[in-house]
N, C-alpha and C positions, 0 to 999 in steps of 0.2 A: 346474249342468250340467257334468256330468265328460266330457271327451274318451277317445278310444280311443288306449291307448300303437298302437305301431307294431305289435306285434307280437301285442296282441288285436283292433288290424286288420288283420293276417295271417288270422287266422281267419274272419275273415265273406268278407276275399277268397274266402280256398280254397273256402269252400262256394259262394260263389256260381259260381267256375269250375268245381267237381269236381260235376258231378249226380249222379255216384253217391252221395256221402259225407253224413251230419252231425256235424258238429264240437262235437256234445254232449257230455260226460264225466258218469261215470254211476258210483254206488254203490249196493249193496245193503243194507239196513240192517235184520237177522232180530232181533225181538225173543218173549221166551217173551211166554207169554198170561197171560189173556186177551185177545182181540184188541179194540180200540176203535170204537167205533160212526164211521160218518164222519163226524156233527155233531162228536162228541165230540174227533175227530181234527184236524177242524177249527179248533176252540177251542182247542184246544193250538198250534197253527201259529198264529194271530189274536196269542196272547200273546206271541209270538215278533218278530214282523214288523220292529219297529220297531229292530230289533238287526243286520240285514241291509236300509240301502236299498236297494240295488240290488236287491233281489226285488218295489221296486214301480215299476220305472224299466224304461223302454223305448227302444230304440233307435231314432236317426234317422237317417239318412245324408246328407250335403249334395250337394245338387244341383251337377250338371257334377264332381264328385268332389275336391270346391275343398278340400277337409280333409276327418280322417278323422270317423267317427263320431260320435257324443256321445250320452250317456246323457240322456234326459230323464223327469220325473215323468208315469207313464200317469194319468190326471184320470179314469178309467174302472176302473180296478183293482177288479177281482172277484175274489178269494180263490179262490172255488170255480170259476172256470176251469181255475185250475191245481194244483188239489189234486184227483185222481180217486182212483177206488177199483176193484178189482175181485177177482179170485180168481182161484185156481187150481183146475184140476181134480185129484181125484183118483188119487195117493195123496198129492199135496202135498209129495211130493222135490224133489229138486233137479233132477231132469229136467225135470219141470214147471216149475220157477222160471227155471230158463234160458231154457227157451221162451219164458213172456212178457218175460224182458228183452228176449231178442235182435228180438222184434217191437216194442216201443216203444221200443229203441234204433234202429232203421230208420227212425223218422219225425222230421222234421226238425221243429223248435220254432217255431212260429210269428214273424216278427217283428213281427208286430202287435202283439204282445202282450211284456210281460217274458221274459225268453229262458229259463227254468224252468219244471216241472213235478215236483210231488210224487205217487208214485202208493202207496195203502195199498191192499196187498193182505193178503187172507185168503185160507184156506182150509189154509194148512200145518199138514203132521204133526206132532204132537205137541203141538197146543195153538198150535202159533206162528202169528207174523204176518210181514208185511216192510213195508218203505218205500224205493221205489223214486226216489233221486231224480236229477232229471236236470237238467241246468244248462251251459249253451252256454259253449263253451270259451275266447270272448270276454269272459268274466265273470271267472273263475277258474283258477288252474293246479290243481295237484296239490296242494299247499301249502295254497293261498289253500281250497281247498274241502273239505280236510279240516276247518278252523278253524271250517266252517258248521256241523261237528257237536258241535261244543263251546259253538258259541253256540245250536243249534239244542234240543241235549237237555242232559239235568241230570246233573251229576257223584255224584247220590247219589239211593235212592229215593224222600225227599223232593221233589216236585215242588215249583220254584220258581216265585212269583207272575209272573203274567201283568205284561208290560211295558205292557198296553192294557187296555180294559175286556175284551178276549173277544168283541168284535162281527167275525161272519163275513163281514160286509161292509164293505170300506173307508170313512170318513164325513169323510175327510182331507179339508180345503181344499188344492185343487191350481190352481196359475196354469195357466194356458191354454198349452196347446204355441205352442214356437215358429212362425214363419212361415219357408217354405225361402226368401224373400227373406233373414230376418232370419239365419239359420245360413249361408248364403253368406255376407254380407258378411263375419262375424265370421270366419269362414274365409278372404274376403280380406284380411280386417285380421292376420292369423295370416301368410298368403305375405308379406307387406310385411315383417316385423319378423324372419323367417330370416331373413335377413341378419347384422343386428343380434344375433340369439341365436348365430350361429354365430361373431361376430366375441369377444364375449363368451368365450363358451368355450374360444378359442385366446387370446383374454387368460387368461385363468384358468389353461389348461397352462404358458402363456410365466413364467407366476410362478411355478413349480414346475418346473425345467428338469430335474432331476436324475431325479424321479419321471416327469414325462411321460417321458423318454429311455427309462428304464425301462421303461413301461405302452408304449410304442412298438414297443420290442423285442421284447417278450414275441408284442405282435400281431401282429406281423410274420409272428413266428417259426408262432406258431399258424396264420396263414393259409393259411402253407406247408406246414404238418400234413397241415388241413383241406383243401386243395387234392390232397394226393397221399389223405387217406383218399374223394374224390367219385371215383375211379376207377370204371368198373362192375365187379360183381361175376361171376362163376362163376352163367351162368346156372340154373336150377333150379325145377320148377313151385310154389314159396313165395312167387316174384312173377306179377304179370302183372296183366289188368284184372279189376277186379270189379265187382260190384253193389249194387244199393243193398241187399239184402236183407242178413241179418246171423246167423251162430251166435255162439252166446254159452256157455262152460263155464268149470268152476273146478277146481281141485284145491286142496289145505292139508295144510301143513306146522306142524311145534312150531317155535318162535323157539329154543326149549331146544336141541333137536336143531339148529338150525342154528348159533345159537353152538358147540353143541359141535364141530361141523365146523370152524367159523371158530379155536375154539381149538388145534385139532391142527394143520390143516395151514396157518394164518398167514391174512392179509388182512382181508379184511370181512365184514358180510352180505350187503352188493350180492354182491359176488365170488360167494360159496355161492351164492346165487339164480339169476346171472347163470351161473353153472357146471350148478345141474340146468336151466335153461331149454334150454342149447344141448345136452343131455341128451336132451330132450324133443323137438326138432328133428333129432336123429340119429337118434332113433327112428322120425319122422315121415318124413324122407327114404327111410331103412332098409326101411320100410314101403311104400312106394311105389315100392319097386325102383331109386332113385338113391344114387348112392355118394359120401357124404359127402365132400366136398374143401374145403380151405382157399381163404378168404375166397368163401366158398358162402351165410354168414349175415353182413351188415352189420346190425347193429341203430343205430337211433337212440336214442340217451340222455338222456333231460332234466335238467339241473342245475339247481336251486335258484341262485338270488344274493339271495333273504331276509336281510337281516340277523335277526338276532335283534328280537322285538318286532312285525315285519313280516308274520307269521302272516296278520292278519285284515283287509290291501288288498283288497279283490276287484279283481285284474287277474291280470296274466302278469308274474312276473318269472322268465325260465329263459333258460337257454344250452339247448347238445347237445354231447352227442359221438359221433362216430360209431366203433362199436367191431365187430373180426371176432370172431364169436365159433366159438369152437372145434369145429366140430361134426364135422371131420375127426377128432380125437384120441377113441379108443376108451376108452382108460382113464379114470375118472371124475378120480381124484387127478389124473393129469399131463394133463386137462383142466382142472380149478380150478386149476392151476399157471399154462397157456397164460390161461385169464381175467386172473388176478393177474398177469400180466407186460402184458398188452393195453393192460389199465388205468390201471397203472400209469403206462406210457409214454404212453397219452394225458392223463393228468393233469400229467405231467410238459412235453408238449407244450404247453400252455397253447393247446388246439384251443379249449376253452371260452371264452376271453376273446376268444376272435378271432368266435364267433358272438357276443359280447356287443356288443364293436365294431361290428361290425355292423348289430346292432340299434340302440345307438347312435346310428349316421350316420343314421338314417331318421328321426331327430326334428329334424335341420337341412336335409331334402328337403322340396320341397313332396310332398304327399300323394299326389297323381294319379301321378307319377313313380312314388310307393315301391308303389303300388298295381296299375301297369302294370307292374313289377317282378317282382311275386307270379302274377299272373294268366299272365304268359309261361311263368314256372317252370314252373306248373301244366299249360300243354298241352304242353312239352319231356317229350319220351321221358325212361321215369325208370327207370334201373337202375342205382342206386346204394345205395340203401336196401331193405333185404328187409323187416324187421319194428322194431317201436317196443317195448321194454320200459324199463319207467317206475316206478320204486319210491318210495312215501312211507311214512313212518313214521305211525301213527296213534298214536290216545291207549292207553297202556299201562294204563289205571283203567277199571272199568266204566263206558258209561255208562246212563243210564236215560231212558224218556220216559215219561209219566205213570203214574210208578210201576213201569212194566215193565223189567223189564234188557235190555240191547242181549248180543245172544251171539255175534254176525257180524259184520261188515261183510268186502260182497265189492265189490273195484272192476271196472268197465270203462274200458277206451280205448279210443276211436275208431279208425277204421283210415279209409285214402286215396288216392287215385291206385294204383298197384300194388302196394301191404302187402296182403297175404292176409291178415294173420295181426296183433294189436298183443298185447301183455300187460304186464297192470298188479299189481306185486307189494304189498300192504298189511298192516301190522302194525298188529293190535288186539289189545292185553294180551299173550296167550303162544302168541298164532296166527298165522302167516304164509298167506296168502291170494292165490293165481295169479290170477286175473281174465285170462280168455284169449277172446278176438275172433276169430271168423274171417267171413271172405266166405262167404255165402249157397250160393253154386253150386261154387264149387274148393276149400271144405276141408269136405267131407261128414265125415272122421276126424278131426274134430278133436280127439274122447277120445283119440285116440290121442297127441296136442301135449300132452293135460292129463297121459293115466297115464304116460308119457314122462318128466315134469316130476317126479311125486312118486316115481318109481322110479331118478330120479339124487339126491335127496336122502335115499333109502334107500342107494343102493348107497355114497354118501360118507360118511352115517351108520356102516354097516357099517365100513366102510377106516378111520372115524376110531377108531370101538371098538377095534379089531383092533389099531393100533397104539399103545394106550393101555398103560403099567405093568401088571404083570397085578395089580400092589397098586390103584390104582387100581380095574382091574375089578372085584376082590374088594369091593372097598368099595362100590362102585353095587352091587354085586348082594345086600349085606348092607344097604342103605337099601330096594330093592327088595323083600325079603322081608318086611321089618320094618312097611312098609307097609300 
């Protein structure tokens, strides 16, 4: 029986305060055909299972809110609860495919049940299929749920054997759920020993004084970041209330082309990314008759604290950082510039370690405390945050599920209290992939957020050619002919 860290009971808080929201995260996963029968699909998920426990565990919550969570084995687990199937109508584009995300990302996961569902749809152009999966965000980060597709599918078209016989119904010996007497006390045997853990852990910094002093400072310093970046922003209709209903679109970008950005004008891929999104957002403003101004766009940022090897936790391990991004600066270049300077300086900030800290302290609170905590935030006026863009790196190798190659993967993130808007950026092999959310009733254009997005990684594509050697151009355009 695994508990909930603090901060993937953060998440079951917020939904349960936010009615509008669910705090699902969700990927699209396009494989060529032929498309599999849903027994057949089925039996391929059956072989899998025993690779991923938490997909047969269910949540329980303790009574009086005496501690957080815990995971326990469902003794009822049916496979095909949470494996559906359906289709799209035709012509099975990507119109159509957004559509049904953005409808089965509106409906909240049962907690009755394991906090997933896999949906295999048919019906797409060209022979293809998808696999829709979705997975509560108390389960897994960005990270932790990429890793579910490497344990999920096969790194070659070799299908590899099944980890179980293949039976579509679970036949597991499972002990009897707990009793909420029995998960209370041990929840009060838990508040008795805070104490104790927290005195521990100031022993343990008191013997490293040099380091803690250090780890101190830092947080200090970061709080005080963190504290002047929670100012409100430059009102703008990009916040405000939304609903539970959901649009859902994509745009995509070459990794190629963005390295080659990243080559010319310095920084990273975040940087390029984070340079055409707020691209995207000029556009979006632009388009709705408001005139872009600084600190107009706060986005939220999730950072990784994964060690290496740490890949395949199902939990949450992230910081944030909260960054302006540029959406006053017309120019594309001496906008990835203002990115690259933002960033920088919030890295240098050590804002990150200060929401880690944080996080932190809540595992020497009792529960109720860090829980009444979360629930307050949540009904506080919120104009500090406009939108959440969130980038993970995926597997750069094909991969395959029975037999078929995977040729997409497109992500979602959630969105909450007043985000109109979240985007989730995703690298598979030599594709970069926008995953772009909006609320149901206030962002009707949100093609406008997506071709916004691909037309700043054009227009920096351009600026980066342009100032390339013209021996250099010579030479792309002499591989390009050749080709």
């Amino acid at each position: 029986m695994d508990r909930l860290n603090p901060m993937d009971a953060q998440f079951v808080d917020a939904e349960d305060e936010d009615k509008h929201s669910s705090f699902a995260i969700s990927s699209v996963a396009v494989f060529e055909g032929p498309p599999p029968s849903y027994d057949e699909f089925l039996t391929f998920l059956a072989g899998r299972l025993p690779l991923v426990p938490r997909y047969r565990q269910k949540l329980r919550t303790i009574p009086l809110r005496l501690g957080s969570p815990v995971w326990v084995d469902d003794p009822s687990f049916d496979l095909r609860y949470h494996v559906r199937q359906t289709a799209i109508p035709a012509p099975g584009g990507d119109e159509q495919l957004a559509t049904l995300v953005a409808r089965v990302m509106s409906q909240r996961l049962d907690r009755d049940y394991p906090l997933w569902e896999y949906w295999l749809v048919q019906g797409l152009d060209a022979g293809r299929w998808a696999v829709i999966s979705k997975v509560h965000h108390c389960m897994v980060d960005g990270v932790s749920g990429t890793d579910l597709y490497r344990v999920i599918f096969d790194a070659s078209a070799e299908p590899s054997p099944a980890v179980i016989d293949g039976a579509t119904v679970d036949d597991r010996v499972v002990a009897a759920e707990p009793s909420g007497l029995w998960l209370a006390a041990q929840a009060a045997r838990e508040i008795a020993l805070l104490p104790l853990h927290g005195a521990m852990a100031l022993t343990g910094a008191l013997s490293r004084p040099g380091e803690s002093a250090r780890q101190a400072t830092d947080t200090l310093r970061g709080l005080a970041n963190l504290a002047r970046s929670m100012l409100p922003v430059t009102g703008s209709s990009l916040s405000g209330p939304i609903g539970r209903q959901r649009r859902y679109t994509w745009t995509r970008a070459s990794l190629d082309d963005v390295k080659t950005i990243k080559r010319q004008f310095g920084g990273t891929v975040n940087d390029v990314v984070l340079a055409a999104i707020s691209s995207g957002f000029r556009a979006l403003l632009l388009s709705r008759g408001e005139q872009p101004e600084p600190h107009m766009l706060r986005s939220l940022i999730p950072v990784s604290l994964r060690a290496p090897g740490e890949e395949n936790i199902c939990e949450n391990r992230v910081s944030a950082l909260l960054a302006d991004l540029p959406v006053h600066v017309a120019d594309p270049v001496e906008r990835l510039a203002a990115v690259r300077t933002e960033l920088a300086a919030l890295k240098a900030s050590k804002e990150a370690m200060a929401g880690e800290a944080i996080v932190s302290l809540a595992r020497y609170a009792p529960f109720m405390m860090a829980s009444l905590g979360v629930r307050l935030a949540y009904r506080l006026p919120q104009r500090e945050i406009v939108t959440v863009t969130t980038n993970v790196p995926g597997p750069r190798q094909p991969l395959y599920a029975m037999g078929r190659r995977l040729v997409e993967i497109i992500p979602y993130v959630p969105i909450a209290t007043t985000l109109r808007t979240g985007i989730s950026i995703f690298t598979y092999c030599d594709n970069v992939t926008f995953g772009i959310t909006g609320d149901y009733e206030s962002t009707p254009d949100l093609q406008v957020l997506a071709d916004g997005i691909q037309h700043g990684v054009r227009e920096l594509l351009d600026a980066a050619r342009a100032a390339q050697p013209a021996s250099r151009r010579s030479a792309r355009a002499a591989v390009r002919a050749s080709a």
